[in-house]
Structure formats: structure tokens, C-alpha cells
C-alpha positions as CSV (number, residue, x, y, z in Angstrom):
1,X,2.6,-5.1,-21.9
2,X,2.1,-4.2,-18.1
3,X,4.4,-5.0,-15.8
4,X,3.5,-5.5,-11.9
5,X,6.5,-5.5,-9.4
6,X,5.3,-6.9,-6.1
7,X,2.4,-8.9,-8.3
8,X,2.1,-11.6,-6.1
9,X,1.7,-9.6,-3.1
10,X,-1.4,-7.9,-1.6
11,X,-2.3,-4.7,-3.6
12,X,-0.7,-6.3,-6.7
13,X,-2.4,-9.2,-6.9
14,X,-5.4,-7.1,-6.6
15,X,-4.2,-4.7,-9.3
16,X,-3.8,-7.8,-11.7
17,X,-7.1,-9.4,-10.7
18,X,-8.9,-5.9,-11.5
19,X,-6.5,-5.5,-14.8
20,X,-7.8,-9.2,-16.1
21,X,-11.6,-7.6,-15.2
22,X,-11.0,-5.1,-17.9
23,X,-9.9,-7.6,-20.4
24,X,-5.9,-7.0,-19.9
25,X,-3.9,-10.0,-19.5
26,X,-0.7,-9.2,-21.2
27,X,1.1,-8.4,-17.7
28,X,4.3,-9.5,-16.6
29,X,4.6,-10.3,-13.4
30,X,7.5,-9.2,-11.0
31,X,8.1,-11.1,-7.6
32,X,10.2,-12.7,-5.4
33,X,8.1,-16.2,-4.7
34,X,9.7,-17.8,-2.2
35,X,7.0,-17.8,0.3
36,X,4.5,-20.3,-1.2
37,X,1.9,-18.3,0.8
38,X,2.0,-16.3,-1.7
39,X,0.8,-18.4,-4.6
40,X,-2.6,-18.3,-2.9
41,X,-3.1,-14.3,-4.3
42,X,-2.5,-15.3,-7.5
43,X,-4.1,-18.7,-8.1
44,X,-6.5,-17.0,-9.9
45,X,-4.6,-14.5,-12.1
46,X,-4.0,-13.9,-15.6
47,X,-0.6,-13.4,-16.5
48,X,1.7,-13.5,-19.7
49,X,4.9,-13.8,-18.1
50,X,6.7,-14.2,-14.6
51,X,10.1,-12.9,-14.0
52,X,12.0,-13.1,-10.4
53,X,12.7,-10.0,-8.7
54,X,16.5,-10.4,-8.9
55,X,16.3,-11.6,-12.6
56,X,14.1,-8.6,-13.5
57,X,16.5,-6.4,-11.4
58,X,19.4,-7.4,-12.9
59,X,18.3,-7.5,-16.3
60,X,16.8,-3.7,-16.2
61,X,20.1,-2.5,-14.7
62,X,21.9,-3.5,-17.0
63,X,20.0,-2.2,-19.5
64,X,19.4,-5.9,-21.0
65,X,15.6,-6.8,-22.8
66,X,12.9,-7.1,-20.4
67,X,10.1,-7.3,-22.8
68,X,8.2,-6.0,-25.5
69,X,6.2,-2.9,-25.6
70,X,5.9,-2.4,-21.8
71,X,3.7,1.0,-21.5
72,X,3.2,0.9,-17.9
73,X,5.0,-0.3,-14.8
74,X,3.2,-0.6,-11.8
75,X,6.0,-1.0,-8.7
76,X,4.6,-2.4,-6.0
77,X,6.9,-4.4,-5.1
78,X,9.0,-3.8,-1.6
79,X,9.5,-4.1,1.8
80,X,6.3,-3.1,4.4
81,X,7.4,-4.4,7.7
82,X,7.4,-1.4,9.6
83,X,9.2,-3.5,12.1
84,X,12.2,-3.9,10.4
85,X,15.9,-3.3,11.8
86,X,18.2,-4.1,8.7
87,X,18.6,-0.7,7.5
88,X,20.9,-1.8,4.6
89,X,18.6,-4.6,3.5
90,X,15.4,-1.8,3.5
91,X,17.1,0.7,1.6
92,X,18.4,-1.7,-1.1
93,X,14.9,-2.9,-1.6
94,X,12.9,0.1,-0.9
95,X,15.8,2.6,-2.4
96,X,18.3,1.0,-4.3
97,X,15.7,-1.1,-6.2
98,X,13.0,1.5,-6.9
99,X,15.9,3.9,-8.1
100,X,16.5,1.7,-10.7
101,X,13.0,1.0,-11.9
102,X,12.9,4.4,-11.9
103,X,15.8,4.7,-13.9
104,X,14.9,2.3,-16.5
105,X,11.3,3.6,-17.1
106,X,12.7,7.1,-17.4
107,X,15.1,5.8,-19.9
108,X,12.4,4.1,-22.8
109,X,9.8,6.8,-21.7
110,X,7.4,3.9,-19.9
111,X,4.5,5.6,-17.1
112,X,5.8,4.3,-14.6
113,X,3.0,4.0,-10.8
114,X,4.9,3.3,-7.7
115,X,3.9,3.2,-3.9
116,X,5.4,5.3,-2.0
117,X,3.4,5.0,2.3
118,X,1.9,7.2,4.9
119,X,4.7,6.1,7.1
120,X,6.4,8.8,5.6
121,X,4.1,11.3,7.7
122,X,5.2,9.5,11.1
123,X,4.8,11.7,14.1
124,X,3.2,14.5,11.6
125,X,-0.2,16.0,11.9
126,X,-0.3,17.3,9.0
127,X,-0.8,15.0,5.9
128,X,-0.1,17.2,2.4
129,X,2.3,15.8,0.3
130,X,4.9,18.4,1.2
131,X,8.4,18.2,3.1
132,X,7.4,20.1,5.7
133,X,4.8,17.2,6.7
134,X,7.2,14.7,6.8
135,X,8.7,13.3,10.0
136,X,9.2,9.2,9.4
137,X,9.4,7.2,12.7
138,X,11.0,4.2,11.6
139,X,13.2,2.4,8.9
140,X,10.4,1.7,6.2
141,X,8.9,5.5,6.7
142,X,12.7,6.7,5.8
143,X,13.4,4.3,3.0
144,X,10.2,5.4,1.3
145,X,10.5,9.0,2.0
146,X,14.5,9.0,0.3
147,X,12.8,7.3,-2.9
148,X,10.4,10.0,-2.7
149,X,13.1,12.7,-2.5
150,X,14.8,11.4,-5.1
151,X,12.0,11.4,-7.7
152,X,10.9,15.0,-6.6
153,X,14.7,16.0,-7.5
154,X,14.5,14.7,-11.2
155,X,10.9,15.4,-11.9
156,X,12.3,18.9,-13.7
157,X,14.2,16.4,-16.1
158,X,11.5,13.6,-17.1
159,X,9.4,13.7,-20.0
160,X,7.4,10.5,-19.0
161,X,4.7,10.2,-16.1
162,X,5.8,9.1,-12.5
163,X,3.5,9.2,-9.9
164,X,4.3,7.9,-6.1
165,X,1.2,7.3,-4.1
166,X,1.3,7.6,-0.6
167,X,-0.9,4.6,0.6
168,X,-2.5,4.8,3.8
169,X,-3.8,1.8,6.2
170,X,-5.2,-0.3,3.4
171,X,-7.0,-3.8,4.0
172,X,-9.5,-6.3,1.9
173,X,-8.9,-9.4,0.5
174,X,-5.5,-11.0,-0.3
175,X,-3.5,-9.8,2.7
176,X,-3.5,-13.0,4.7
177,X,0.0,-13.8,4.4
178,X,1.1,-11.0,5.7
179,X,1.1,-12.3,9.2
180,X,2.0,-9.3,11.9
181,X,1.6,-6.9,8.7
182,X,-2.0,-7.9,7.8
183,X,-4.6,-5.0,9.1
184,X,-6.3,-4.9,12.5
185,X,-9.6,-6.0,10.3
186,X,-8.1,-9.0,9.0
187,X,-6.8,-9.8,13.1
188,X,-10.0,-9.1,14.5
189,X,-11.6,-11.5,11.8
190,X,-8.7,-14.2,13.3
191,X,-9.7,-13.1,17.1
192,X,-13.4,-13.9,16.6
193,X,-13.1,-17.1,15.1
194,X,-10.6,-18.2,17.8
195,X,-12.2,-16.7,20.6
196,X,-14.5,-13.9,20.3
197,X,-12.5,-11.3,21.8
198,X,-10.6,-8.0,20.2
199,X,-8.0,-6.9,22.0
200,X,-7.7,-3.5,21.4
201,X,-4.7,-0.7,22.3
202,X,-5.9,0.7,25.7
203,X,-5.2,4.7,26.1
204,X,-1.7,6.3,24.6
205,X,-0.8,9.2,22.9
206,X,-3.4,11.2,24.6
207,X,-5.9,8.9,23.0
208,X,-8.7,7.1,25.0
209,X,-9.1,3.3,24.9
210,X,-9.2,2.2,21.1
211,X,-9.8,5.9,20.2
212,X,-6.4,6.2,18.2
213,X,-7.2,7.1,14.7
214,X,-6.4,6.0,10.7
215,X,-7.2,6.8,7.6
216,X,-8.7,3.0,6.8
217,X,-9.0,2.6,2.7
218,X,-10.2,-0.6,1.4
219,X,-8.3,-2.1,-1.3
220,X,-10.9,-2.1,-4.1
221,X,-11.2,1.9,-4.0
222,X,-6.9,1.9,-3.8
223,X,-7.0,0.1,-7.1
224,X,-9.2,2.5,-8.9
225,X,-7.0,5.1,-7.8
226,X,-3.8,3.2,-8.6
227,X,-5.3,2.5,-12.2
228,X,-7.0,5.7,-13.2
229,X,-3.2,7.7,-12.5
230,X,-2.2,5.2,-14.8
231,X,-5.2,6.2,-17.3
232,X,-4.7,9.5,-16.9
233,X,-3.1,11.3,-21.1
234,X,-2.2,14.7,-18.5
235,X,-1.7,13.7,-15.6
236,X,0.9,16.1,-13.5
237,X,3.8,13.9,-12.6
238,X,4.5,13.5,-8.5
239,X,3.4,12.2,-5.2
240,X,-0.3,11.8,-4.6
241,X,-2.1,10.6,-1.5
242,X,-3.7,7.5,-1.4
243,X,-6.1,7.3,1.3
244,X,-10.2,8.5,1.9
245,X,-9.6,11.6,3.5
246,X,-11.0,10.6,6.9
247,X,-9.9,9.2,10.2
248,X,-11.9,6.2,12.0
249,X,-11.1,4.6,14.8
250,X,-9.9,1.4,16.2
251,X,-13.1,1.3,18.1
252,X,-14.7,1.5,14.3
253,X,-13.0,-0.9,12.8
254,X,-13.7,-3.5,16.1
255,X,-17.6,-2.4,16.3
256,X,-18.5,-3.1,12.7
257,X,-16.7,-6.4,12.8
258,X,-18.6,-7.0,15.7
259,X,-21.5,-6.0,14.4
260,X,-21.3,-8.2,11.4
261,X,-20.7,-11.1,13.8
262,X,-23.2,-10.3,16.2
263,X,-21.7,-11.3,19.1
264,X,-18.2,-10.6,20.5
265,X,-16.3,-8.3,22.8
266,X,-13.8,-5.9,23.5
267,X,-10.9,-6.1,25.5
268,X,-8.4,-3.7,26.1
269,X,-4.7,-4.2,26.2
270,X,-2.2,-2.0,27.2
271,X,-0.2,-0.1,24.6
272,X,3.4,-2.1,23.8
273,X,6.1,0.3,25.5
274,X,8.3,-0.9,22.8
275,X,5.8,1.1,19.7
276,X,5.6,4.2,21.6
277,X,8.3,6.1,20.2
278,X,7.1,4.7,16.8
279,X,3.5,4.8,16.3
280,X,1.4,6.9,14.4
281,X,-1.8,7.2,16.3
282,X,-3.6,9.5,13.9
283,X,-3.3,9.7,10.1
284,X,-6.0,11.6,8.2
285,X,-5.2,11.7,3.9
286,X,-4.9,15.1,2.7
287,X,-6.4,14.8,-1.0
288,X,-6.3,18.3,-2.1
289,X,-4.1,17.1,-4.8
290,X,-5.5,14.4,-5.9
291,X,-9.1,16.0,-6.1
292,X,-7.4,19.1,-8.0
293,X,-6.0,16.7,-10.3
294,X,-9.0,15.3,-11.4
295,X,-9.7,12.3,-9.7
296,X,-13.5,12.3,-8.6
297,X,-14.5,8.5,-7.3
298,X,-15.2,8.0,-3.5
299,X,-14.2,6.0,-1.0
300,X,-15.8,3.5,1.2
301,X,-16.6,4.1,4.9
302,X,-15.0,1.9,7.6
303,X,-18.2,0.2,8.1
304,X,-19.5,-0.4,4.7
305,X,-15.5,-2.3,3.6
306,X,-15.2,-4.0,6.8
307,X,-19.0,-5.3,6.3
308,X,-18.1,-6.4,2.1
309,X,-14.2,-8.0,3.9
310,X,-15.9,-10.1,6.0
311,X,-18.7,-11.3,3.3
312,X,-15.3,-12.1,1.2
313,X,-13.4,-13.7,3.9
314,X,-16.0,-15.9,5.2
315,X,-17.8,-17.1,1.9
């Protein structure tokens, strides 16, 4: 059995959509579904078994059956509003939580994938997966980089694989009900059907209008890397980047999507004083590591995922 955390959500749904592709559908799957939004991700899934979050939580801390013959956890499952201001509530779900799915996969020698972010980088330049790189901006950027630091510290003692992947800014299908968190493709989709216009950040950060930079990796080619650590018998155990290893702008992302429309324009907006201590207005993957571990598959160009989003969203 597989188990998904965070399978109802955007990259896990996709995980279990491209598990079922291979044939697997003996996955249990590990969310908190109170958002009925939600149930649209997974309308179409394949799954053995459902367990709540809190259920699942409870049961694996207290060291209590969670299933049979569970090779591989996927944990997925957390809290991505980078806007959030409950620091105890991130760090229980982001911390607290992944500590003990840690824990428990350590324990009965289960692989266990997790996602660690890029927010973890922050105000950084620099993107290897090393501490002197890392310089978080904001709640969710520290909560993922103290799971991180815990892992590193017991990685000496672990016979079993655990790998954290650092995911960049990641869009595609299945992220609608994300709202505020959804990606600036899936917004400037919702700005040309209302009204034709992107609004765009104006100038900041010694950037010119819409020239701030991210490393944009569609969710089809995150999956492939998500499963293949999974696949992989020797596989070094640690944190991995997760992202394409280039830097496109906003300008990018707004041109091919008006491109694809045909029509449109751009407007720029001024940068929200309140983000400017907390943006990141350049990301760029390092994947050294990942390349020297073996993984070979490539990644797809801003143009060429926002051009197969927008076949998906609008067919």
C-alpha cells in the first residue's frame, strides 16, 4: 500500500491520478476534507482507503495499525499559505505533524517522500540545498525549513529512505481551490475570462515592471520527480530540489497566456507595500544534486506548460 498525506490537495491528487496511470490503486488516502472544494481533485481517483488527517495522526502516534504493508508514504499534506500569521497552528501542521510521520516511517522502515518549499530560500540568491542558502521570509518558509533541519540531524541514524523535496512555484491542473494560493497562471486564466486584463507587479526589488523572476515547474514534470525518488533501490537519503533550473518571468507567464488567448493586455499594478519585506522576487532551482543523483528527465518551459494548462483548463 501507498499512502498519500495531503491526497486531496493539488500535487497529491495529481500524484494519485498518475499512480492509478501506472496501474496502482492500492493507496490510502490522507486528508483533512472539510472543504468540499476539494472533492473536485479527486472525483476521479482511485483509492483503497481514506483516513482523516487527525484519525491517521493520532493513530500513527500512538503507534496503533494504520494499514497493511505500506511501502511508501508520500507527505504532502500541510499548510502553504505563505500568508499565514498563527505561528503555533503552522508549526503543528508543518512541524509537529511531519515529525511524526517521520517518526513512524523511520520506525517500520517505510520510504518515506515529503515536500519540503523553496520558501525556505527566502531573501537568498543562492538556491543549493545547503544552510548557508537558507534565509526564510515568513512563517511557512521557517516551519518547512525546522522540518528540514530536523531530518538532516537524524539522517546519520536511519536505515530507510527520506527524501524532502524542495518545490518551487509549481502550477497545472487541480489547483483551483486554492484561492489566493493558486499560481499567477491559474489568476491570469481568471483575469481573461473576466476582463481581459493581467495585472501585473509594477517595478520592486530592483526589478522592472513584471520582470521579477521564478523558477515556474508545471505539475506533471513535479510528479515524475516526486515518483522516480520514490523508485529509486539507492537513492541517497536528503533534501533535493524540485524545480527546472531556470528563472522566467512574470512578463512570461502573462505573454504566453496571452498568446494562447490572442487578445488581452497588460496592466501594471503597483507592488503591495505590505509583501515587500516578504517576497521573493527571484528563485532559480539549483539541481546539481538531483542531476548527480541520477535523475535525467527534463522539464517544461514556461511557454510550452502554460500553453498544455490552458488546453486543460478550458476543454
Amino acid at each position: 500500500m501507498i499512502v498519500v498525506t495531503g491526497g486531496a490537495g493539488f500535487i497529491g491528487s495529481n500524484l494519485i491520478k498518475s499512480l492509478n496511470s501506472s496501474g496502482c490503486k492500492d493507496i490510502l488516502l490522507v486528508d483533512e476534507l472539510s472543504d468540499a472544494r476539494n472533492y473536485e481533485c479527486i472525483s476521479d481517483c482511485s483509492i483503497a482507503d481514506y483516513r482523516d488527517k487527525g484519525e491517521w495522526r493520532a493513530s500513527i502516534e500512538s503507534e496503533a495499525s494504520v494499514g497493511d504493508d505500506i511501502e511508501c508514504v508520500f507527505h504532502l499534506g500541510a499548510c502553504s499559505d505563505t500568508t499565514e500569521t498563527d505561528e503555533r497552528y503552522m508549526m503543528d501542521t508543518n512541524f509537529a505533524y511531519s515529525r511524526s510521520v517521520f517518526n513512524y516511517c523511520v520506525r517500520n522502515h517505510i520510504s518515506l517522500i515529503y515536500a519540503s518549499s523553496a520558501a525556505v530560500y527566502g531573501k537568498g540568491t543562492e538556491f543549493e540545498e545547503t544552510p548557508h542558502c537558507e534565509q526564510p521570509l515568513n512563517i511557512y518558509g521557517h516551519s518547512k525549513l525546522a522540518f528540514d533541519q530536523y531530518v538532516r540531524s537524524r539522517l546519520g541514524d536511519i536505515d530507510s529512505l527520506v527524501v524532502g523535496l524542495r518545490y518551487f512555484n509549481v502550477y497545472g491542473p487541480g489547483e483551483q481551490h486554492k484561492g489566493r494560493m493558486a499560481s499567477v497562471a491559474w489568476h491570469f486564466h481568471m483575469q481573461m475570462e473576466s476582463h481581459e486584463t493581467l495585472r501585473v507587479f509594477a517595478a520592486s526589488h530592483g526589478y522592472g515592471n513584471g520582470e521579477q523572476e521564478r523558477d515556474f515547474i508545471y505539475v506533471d514534470d513535479v510528479i515524475k520527480v516526486t515518483r522516480w525518488c520514490a523508485e529509486q533501490p539507492y537513492l541517497n537519503s536528503g533534501i533535493y530540489n524540485c524545480g527546472t533550473g531556470r528563472a522566467e518571468t512574470f512578463n512570461a507567464v502573462a505573454n504566453a497566456v496571452l498568446e494562447w488567448y490572442g487578445r488581452g493586455r497588460i496592466e501594471y499594478i503597483d507592488f503591495p507595500s505590505d509583501l515587500e519585506a516578504a517576497y521573493q522576487p527571484y528563485t532559480r532551482a539549483d539541481l546539481s544534486r538531483l542531476r548527480s543523483n541520477g535523475y535525467l528527465g527534463g522539464f517544461r518551459a514556461v511557454a510550452d506548460g502554460v500553453r498544455e494548462y490552458l488546453n486543460w483548463l478550458t476543454s
